[in-house]
PyMOL Python script that loads the backbone (N, CA, C, O; Angstrom):
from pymol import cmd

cmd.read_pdbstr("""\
ATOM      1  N   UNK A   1     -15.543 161.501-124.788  1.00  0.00           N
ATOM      2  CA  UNK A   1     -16.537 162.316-124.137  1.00  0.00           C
ATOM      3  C   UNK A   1     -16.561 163.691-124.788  1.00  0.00           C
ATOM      4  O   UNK A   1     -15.566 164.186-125.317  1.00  0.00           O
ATOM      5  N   UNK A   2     -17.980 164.396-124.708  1.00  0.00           N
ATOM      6  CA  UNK A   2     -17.693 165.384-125.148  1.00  0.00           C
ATOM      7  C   UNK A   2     -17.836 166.400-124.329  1.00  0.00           C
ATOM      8  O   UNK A   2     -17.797 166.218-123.112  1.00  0.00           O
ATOM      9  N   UNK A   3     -18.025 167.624-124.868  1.00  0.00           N
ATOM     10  CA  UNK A   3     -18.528 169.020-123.752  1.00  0.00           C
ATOM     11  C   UNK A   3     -19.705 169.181-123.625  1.00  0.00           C
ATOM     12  O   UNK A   3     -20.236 170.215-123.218  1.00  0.00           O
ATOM     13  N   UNK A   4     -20.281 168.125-123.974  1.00  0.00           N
ATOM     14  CA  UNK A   4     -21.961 168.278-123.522  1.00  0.00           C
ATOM     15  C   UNK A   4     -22.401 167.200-122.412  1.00  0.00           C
ATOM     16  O   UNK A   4     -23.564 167.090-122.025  1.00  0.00           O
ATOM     17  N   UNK A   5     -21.344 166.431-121.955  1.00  0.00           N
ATOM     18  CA  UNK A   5     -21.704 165.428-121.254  1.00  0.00           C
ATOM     19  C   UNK A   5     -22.302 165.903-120.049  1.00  0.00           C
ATOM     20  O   UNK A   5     -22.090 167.105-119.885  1.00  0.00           O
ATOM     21  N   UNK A   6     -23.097 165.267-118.992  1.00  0.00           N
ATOM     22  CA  UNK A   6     -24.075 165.797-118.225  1.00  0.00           C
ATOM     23  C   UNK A   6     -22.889 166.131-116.958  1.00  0.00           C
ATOM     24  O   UNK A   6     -23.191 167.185-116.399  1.00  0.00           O
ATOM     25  N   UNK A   7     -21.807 165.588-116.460  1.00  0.00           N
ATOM     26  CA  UNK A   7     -20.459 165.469-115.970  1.00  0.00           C
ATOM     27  C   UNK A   7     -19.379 167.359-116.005  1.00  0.00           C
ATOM     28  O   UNK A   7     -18.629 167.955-115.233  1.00  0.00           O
ATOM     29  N   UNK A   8     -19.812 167.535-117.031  1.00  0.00           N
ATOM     30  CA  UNK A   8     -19.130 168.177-117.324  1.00  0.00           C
ATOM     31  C   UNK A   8     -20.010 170.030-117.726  1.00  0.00           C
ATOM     32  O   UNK A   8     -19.434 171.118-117.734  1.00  0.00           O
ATOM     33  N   UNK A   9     -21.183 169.803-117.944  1.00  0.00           N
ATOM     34  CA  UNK A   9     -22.298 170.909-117.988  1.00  0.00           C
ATOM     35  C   UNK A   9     -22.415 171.626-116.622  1.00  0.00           C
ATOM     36  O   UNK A   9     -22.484 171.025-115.551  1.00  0.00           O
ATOM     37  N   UNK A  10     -22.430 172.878-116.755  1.00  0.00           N
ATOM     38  CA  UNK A  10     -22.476 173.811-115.132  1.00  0.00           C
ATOM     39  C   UNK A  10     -23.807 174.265-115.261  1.00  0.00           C
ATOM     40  O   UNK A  10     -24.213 174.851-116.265  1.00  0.00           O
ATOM     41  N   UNK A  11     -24.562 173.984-114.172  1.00  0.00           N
ATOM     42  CA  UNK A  11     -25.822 174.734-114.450  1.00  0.00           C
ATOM     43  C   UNK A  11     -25.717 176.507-114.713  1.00  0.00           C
ATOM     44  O   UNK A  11     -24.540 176.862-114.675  1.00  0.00           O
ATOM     45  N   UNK A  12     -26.339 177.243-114.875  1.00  0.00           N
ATOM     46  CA  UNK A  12     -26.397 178.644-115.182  1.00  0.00           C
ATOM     47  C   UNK A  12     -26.568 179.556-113.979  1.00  0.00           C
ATOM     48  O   UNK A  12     -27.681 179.795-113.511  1.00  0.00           O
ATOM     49  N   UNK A  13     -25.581 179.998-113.549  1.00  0.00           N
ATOM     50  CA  UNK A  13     -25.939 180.544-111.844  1.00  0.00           C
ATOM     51  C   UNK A  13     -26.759 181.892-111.873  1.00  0.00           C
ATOM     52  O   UNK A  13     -26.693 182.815-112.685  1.00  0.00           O
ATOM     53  N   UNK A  14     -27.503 181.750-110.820  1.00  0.00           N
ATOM     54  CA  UNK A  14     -28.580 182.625-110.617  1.00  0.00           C
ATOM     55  C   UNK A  14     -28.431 184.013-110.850  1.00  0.00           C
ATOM     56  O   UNK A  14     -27.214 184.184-110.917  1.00  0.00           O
ATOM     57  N   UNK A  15     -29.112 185.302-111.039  1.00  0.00           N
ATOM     58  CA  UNK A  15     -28.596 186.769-111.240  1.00  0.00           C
ATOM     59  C   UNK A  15     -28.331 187.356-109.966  1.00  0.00           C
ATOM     60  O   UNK A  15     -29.042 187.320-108.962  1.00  0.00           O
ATOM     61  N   UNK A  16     -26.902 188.056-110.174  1.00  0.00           N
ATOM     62  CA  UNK A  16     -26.713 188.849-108.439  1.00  0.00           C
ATOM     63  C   UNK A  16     -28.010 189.809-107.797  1.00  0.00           C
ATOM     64  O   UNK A  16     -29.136 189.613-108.255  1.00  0.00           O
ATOM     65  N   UNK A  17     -27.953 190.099-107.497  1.00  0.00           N
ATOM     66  CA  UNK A  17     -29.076 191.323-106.847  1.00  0.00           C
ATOM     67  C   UNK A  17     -28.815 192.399-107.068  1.00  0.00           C
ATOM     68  O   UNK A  17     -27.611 192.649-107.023  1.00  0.00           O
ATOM     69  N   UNK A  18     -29.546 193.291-107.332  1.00  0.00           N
ATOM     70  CA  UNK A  18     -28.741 194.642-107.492  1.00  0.00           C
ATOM     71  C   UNK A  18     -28.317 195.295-106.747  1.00  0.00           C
ATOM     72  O   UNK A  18     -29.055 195.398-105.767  1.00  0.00           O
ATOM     73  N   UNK A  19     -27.123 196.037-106.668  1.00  0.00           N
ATOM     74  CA  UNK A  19     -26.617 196.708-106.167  1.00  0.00           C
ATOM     75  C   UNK A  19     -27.250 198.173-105.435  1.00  0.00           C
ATOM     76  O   UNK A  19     -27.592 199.169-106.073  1.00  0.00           O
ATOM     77  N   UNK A  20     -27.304 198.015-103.936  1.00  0.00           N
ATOM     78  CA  UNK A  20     -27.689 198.672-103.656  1.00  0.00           C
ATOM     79  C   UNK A  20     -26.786 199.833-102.446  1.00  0.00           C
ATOM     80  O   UNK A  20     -25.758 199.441-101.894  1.00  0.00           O
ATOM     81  N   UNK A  21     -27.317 201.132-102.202  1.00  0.00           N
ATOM     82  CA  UNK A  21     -26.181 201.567-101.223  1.00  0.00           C
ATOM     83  C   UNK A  21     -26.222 201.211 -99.968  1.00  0.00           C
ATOM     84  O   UNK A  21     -25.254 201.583 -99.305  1.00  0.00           O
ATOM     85  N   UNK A  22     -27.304 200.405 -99.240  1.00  0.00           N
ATOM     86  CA  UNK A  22     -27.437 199.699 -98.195  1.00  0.00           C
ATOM     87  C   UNK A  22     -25.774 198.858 -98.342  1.00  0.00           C
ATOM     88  O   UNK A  22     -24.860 199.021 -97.534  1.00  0.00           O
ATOM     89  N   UNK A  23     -25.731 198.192 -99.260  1.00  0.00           N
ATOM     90  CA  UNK A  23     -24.621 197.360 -99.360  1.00  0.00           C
ATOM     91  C   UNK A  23     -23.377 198.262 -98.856  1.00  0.00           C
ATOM     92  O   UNK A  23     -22.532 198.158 -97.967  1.00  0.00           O
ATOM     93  N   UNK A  24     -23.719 199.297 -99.970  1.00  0.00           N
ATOM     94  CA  UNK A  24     -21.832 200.476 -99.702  1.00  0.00           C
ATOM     95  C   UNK A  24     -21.902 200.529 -98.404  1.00  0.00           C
ATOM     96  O   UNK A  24     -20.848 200.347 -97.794  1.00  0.00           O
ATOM     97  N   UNK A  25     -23.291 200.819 -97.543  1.00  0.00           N
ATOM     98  CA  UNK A  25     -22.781 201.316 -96.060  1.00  0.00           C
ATOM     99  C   UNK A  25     -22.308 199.882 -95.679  1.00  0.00           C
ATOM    100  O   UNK A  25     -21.132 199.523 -95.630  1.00  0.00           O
ATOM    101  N   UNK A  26     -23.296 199.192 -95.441  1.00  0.00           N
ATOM    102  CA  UNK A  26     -22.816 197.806 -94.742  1.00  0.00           C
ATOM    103  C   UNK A  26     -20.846 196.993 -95.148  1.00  0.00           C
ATOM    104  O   UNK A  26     -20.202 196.117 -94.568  1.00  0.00           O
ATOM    105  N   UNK A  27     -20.604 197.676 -96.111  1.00  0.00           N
ATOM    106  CA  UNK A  27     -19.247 197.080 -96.479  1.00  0.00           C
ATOM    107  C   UNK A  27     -18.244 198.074 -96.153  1.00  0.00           C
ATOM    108  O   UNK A  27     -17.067 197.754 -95.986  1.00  0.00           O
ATOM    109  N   UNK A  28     -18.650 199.244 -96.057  1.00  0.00           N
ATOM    110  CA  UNK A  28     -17.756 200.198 -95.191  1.00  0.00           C
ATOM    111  C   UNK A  28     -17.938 200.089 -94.041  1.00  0.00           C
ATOM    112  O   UNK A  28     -16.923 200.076 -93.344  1.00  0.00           O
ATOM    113  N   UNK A  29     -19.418 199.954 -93.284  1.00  0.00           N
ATOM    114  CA  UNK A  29     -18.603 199.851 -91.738  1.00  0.00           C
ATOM    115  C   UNK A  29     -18.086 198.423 -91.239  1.00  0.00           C
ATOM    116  O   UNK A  29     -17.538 198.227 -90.155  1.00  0.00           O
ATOM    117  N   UNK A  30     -18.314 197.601 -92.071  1.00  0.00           N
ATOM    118  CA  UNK A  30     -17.222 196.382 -91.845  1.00  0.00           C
ATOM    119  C   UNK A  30     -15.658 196.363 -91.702  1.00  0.00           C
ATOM    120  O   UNK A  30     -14.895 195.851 -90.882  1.00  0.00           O
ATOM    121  N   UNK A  31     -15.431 197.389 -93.216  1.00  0.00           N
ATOM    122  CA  UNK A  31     -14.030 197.687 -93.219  1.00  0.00           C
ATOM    123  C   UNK A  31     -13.626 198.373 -91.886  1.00  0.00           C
ATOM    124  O   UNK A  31     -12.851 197.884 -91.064  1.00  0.00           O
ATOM    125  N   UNK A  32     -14.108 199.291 -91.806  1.00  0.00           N
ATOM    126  CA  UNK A  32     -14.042 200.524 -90.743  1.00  0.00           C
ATOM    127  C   UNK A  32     -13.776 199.665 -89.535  1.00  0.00           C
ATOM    128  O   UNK A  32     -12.651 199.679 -89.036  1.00  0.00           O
ATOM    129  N   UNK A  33     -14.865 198.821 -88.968  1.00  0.00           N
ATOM    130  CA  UNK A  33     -14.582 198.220 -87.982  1.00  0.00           C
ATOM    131  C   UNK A  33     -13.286 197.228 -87.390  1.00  0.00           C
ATOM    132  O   UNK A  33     -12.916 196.938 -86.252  1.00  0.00           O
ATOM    133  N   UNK A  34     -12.671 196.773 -89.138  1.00  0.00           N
ATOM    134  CA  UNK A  34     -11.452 195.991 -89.171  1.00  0.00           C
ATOM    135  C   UNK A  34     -10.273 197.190 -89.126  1.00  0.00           C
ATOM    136  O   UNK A  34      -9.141 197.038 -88.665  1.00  0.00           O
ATOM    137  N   UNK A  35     -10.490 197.682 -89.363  1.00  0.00           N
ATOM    138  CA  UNK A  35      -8.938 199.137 -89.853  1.00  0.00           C
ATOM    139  C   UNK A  35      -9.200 199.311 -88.108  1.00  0.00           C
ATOM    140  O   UNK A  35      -8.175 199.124 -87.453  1.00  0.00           O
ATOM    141  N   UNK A  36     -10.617 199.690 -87.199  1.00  0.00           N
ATOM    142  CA  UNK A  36     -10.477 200.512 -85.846  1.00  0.00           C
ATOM    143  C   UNK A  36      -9.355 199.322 -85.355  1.00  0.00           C
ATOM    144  O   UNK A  36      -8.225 199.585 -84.943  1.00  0.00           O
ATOM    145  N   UNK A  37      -9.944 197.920 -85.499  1.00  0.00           N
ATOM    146  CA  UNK A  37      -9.453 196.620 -84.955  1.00  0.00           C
ATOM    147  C   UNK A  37      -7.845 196.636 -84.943  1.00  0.00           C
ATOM    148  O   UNK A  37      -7.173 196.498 -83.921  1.00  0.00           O
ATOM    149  N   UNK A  38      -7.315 196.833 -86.284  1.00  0.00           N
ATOM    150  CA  UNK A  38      -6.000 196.860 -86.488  1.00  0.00           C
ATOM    151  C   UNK A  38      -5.188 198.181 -85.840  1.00  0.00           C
ATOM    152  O   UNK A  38      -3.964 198.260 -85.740  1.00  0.00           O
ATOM    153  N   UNK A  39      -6.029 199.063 -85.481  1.00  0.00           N
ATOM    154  CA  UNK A  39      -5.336 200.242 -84.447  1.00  0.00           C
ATOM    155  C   UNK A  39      -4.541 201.482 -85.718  1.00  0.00           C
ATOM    156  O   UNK A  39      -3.573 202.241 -85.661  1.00  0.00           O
ATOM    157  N   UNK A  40      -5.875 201.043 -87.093  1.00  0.00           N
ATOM    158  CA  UNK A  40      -5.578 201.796 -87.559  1.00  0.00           C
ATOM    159  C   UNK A  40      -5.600 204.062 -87.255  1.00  0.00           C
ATOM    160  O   UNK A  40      -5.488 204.455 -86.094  1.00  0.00           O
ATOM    161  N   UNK A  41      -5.687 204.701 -87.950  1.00  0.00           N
ATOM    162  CA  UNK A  41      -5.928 206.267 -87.175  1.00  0.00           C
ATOM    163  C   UNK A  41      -7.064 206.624 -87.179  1.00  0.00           C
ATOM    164  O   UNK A  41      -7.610 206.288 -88.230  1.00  0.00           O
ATOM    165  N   UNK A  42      -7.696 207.142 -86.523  1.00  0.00           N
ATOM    166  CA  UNK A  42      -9.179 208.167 -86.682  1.00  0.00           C
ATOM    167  C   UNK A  42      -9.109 208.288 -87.997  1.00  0.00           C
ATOM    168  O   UNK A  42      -9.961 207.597 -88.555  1.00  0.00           O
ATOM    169  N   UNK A  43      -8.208 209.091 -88.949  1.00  0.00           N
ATOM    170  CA  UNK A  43      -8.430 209.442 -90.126  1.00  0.00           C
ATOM    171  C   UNK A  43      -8.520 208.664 -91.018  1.00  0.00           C
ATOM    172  O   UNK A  43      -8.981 209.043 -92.095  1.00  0.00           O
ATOM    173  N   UNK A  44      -8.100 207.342 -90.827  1.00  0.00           N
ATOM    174  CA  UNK A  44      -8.195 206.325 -92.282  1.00  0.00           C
ATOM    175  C   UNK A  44      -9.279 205.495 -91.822  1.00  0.00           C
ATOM    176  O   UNK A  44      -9.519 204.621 -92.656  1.00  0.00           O
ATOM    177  N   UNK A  45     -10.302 205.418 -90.432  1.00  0.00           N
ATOM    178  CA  UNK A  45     -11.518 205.159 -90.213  1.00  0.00           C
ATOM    179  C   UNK A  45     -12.278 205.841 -90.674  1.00  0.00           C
ATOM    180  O   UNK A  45     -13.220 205.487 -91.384  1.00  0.00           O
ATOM    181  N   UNK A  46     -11.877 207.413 -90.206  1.00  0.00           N
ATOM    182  CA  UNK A  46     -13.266 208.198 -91.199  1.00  0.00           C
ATOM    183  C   UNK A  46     -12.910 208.219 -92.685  1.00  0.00           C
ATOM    184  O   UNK A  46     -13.693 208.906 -93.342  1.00  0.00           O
ATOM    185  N   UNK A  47     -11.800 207.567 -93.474  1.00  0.00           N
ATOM    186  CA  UNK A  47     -11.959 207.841 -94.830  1.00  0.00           C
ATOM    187  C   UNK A  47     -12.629 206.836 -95.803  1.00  0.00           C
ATOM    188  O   UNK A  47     -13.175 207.016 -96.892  1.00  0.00           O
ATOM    189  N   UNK A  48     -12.383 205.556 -94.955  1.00  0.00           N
ATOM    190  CA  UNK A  48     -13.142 204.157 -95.262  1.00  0.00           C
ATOM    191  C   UNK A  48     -14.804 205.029 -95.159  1.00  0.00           C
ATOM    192  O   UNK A  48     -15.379 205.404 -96.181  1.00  0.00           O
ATOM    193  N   UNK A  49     -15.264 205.195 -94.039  1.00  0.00           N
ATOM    194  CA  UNK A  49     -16.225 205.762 -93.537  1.00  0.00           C
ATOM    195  C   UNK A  49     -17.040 206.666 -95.028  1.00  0.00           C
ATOM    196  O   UNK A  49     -18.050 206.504 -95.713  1.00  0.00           O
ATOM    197  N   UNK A  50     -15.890 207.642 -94.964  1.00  0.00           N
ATOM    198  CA  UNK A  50     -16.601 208.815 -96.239  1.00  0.00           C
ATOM    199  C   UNK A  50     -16.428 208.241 -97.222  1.00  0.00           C
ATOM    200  O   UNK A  50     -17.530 208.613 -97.625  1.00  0.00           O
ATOM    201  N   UNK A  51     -16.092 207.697 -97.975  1.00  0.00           N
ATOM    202  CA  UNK A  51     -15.471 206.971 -99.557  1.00  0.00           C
ATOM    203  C   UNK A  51     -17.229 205.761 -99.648  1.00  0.00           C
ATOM    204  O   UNK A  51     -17.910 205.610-100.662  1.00  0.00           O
ATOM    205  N   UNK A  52     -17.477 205.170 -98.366  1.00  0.00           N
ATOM    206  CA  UNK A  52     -18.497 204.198 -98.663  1.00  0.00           C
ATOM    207  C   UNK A  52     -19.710 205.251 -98.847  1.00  0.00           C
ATOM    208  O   UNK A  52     -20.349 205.159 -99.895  1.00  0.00           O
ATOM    209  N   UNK A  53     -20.066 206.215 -97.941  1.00  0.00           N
ATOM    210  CA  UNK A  53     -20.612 207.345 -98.575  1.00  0.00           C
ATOM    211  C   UNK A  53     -21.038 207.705 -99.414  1.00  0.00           C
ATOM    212  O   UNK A  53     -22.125 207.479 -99.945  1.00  0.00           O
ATOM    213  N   UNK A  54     -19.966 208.529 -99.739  1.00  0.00           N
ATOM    214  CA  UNK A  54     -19.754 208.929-100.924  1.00  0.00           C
ATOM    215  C   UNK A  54     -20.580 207.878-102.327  1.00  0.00           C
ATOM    216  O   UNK A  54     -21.494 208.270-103.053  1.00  0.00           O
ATOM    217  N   UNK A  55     -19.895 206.484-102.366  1.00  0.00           N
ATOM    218  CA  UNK A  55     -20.165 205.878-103.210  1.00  0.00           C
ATOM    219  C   UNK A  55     -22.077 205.618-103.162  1.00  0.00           C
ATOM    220  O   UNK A  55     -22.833 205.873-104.100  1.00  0.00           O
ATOM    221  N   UNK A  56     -22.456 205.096-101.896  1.00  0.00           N
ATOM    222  CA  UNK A  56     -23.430 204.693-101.575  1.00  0.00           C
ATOM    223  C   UNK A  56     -24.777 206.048-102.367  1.00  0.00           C
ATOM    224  O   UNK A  56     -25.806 205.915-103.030  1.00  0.00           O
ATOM    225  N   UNK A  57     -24.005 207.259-101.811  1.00  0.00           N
ATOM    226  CA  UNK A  57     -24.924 208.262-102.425  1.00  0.00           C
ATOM    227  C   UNK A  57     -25.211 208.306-103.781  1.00  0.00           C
ATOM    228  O   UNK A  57     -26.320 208.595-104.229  1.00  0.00           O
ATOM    229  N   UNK A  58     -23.731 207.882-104.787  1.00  0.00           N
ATOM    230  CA  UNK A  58     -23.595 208.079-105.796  1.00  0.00           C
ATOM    231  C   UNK A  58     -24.328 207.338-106.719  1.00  0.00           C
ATOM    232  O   UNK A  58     -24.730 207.650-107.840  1.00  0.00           O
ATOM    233  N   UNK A  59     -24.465 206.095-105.945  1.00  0.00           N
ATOM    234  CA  UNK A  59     -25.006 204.904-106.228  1.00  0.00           C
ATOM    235  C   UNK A  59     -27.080 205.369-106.408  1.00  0.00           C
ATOM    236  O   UNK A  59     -27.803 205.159-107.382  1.00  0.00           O
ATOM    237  N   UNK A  60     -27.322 205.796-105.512  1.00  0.00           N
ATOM    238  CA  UNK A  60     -28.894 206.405-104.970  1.00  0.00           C
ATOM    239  C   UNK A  60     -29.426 207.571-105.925  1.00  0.00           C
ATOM    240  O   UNK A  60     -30.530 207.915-106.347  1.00  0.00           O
ATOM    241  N   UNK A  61     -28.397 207.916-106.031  1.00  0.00           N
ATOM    242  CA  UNK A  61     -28.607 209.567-107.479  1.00  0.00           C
ATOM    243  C   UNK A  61     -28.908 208.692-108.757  1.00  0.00           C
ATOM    244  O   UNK A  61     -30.026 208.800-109.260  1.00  0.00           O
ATOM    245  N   UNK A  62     -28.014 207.860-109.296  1.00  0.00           N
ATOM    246  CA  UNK A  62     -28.019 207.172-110.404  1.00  0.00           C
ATOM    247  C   UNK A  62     -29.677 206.786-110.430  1.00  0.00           C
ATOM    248  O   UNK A  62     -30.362 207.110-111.400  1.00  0.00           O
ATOM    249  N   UNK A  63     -30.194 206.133-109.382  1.00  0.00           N
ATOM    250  CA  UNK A  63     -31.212 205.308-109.146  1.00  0.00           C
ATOM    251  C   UNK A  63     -32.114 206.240-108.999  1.00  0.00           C
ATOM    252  O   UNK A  63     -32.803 205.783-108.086  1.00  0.00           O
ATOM    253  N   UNK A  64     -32.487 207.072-109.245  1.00  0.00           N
ATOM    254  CA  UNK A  64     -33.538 208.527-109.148  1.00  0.00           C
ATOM    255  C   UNK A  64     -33.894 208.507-110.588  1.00  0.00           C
ATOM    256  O   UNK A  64     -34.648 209.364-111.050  1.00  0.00           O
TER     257      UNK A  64
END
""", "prot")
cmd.dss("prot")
cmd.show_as("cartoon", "prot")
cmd.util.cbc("prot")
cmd.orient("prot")
């Protein structure tokens, strides 16, 4: 057999989406919500919090 057999060929997976800062927020307050869950501190909620921010903005400037 070879490496072209139809068995063994992966189709070509689709393109991600682009990255957007909707995403940064939505994946920080997920985290955020798991760290409050774990009884993590006010302060390492708001740092998850500011860091997705942060990025999300950084992300939005680029895109200007």
């Amino acid at each position: 057999m070879t490496g072209t057999d139809a068995a063994t060929v992966q189709p070509e997976s689709p393109p991600l989406p682009p990255v957007s800062p909707e995403l940064f927020f939505a994946a920080g307050a997920a985290l955020a919500a798991r760290a409050a869950q774990r009884a993590e501190s006010r302060s390492q909620v708001d740092e998850i919090l500011r860091r997705a921010i942060d990025q999300a903005s950084a992300l939005g400037k680029e895109a200007s």
